[in-house]
C-alpha positions, -999 to 999 in steps of 0.1 A, spaced: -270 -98 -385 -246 -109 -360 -259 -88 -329 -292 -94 -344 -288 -131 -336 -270 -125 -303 -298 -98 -294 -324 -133 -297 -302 -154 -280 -293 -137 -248 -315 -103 -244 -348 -110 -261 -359 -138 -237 -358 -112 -204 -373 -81 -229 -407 -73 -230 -433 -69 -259 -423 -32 -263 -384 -37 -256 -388 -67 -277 -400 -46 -308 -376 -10 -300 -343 -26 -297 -339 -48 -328 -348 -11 -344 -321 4 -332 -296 -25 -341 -300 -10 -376 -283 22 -367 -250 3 -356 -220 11 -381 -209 -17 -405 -180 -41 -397 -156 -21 -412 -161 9 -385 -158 -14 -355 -126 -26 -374 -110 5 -376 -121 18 -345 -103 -9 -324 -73 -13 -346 -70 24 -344 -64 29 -385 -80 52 -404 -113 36 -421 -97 48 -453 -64 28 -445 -80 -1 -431 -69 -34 -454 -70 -67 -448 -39 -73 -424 -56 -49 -403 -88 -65 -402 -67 -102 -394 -47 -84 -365 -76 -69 -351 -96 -102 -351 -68 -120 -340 -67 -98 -309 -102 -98 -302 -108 -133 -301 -78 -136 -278 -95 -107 -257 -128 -125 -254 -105 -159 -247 -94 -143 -217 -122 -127 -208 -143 -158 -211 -132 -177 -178 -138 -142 -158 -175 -147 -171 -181 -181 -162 -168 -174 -130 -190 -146 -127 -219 -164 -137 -215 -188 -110 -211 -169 -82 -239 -146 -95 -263 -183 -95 -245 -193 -62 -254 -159 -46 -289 -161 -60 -282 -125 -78 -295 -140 -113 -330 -121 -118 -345 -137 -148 -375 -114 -148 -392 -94 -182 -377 -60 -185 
């Protein structure tokens, strides 16, 4: 549901009627939370338990608090330099 929601948010608007309708579809193939969990807390999906899952949040939302001044940066210079291209896909 999450990368549903952040498919519509950011995506959708610069998609197309048939990228529009294809990607969402293929959202549904993405592995459950629990994957993505174990995958970057390198543990075992069997093993995984709940002070996993709290580290690996924990350092995810520090990575994407570090990450996000980098993108504002980004975004500005890519508006400053006129590189934004807002066109349908």
């Amino acid at each position: 549901e999450v990368a549903r929601e952040a498919y519509d948010e950011h995506l959708s608007p610069y998609h197309g009627w048939m990228l529009r309708t294809v990607f969402p579809a293929s959202l549904s193939q993405m592995p459950g939370q629990a994957v993505f969990l174990s995958k970057f807390g390198e543990v075992e999906i069997e093993d995984l338990d709940r002070e996993d899952e709290a580290r690996v949040v924990k350092e995810l939302r520090l990575f994407s608090e570090t990450l996000e001044p980098l993108l504002e940066v980004w975004k500005e210079n890519f508006v400053k330099l006129n590189l934004e291209d807002t066109r349908r896909v």
